[in-house]
N, C-alpha and C positions, 0 to 999 in steps of 0.2 A: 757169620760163621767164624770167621778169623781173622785179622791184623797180620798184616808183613810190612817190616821196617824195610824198607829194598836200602841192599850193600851199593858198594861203587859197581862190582862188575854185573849188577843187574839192570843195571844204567848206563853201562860200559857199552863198547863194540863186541863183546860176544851176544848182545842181540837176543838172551834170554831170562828168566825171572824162575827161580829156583824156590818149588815151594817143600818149606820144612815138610820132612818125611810125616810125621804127625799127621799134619791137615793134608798132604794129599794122598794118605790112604783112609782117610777118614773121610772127606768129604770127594773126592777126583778118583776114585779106584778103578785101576786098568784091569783087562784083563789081561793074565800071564801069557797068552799068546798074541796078543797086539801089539808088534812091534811099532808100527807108524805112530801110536798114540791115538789121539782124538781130537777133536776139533770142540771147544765149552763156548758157549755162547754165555754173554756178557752185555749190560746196559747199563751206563755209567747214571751218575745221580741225576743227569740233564737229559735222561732218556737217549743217548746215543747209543746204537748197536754197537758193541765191539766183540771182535770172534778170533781165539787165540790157538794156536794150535798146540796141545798138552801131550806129554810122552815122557817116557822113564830113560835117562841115559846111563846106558850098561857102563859106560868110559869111567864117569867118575858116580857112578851109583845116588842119583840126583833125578827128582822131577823135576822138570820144568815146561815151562809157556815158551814158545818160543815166538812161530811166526805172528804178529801180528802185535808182536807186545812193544816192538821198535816203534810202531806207530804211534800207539798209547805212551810210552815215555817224552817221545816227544810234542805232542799234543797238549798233553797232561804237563809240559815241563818237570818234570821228577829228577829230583836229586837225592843224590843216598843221603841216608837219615829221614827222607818222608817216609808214608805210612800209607800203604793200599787196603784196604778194607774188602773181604769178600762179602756178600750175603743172595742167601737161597733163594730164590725167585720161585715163581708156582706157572710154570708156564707149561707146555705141552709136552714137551720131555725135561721130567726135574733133574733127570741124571747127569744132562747136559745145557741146560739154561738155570742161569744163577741171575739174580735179579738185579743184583747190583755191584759193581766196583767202582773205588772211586778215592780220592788222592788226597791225602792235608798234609801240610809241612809240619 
């Protein structure tokens, strides 16, 4: 689906991953009255499950991943300037299972 270079502060201590407006109303679309967001499930290239939790912040008008994405930085060791990869999975609900992410420096 799409490449993201992750910044310092996506790998920072704010603990989230900010995706261009672009790709997540293209591929992640909220509905307008869903303020919590949603929860996208994710399987990394080694088949691990990973489950992020996605929502729109009104603060500084920005998607992002939040819960679950500290985990995968640190796992994944990512630093700014690598490169996270989405792609669309075919699983039981495609609006929310994406088949794959997954990290190169």
């Amino acid at each position: 689906m799409f490449d993201k270079v992750v910044t310092p502060s996506d790998v920072g201590k704010l603990n989230r991953l900010v995706i261009p407006k672009q790709h997540a109303e293209r591929y992640f679309p909220l509905d307008s009255t869903n303020d919590k967001g949603m929860l996208l499930n994710f399987e990394d290239r080694t088949g691990k499950p990973w489950r992020f939790r996605y929502s729109y912040w009104n603060s500084s008008q920005s998607y992002v991943m939040t819960k679950g994405w500290s985990r995968f930085v640190k796992e994944k060791r990512l630093d700014a300037g690598d490169t996270v990869s989405f792609g669309r999975g075919v699983g039981e609900a495609p609006e929310t299972a994406f088949s794959s992410i997954g990290s190169a420096a």
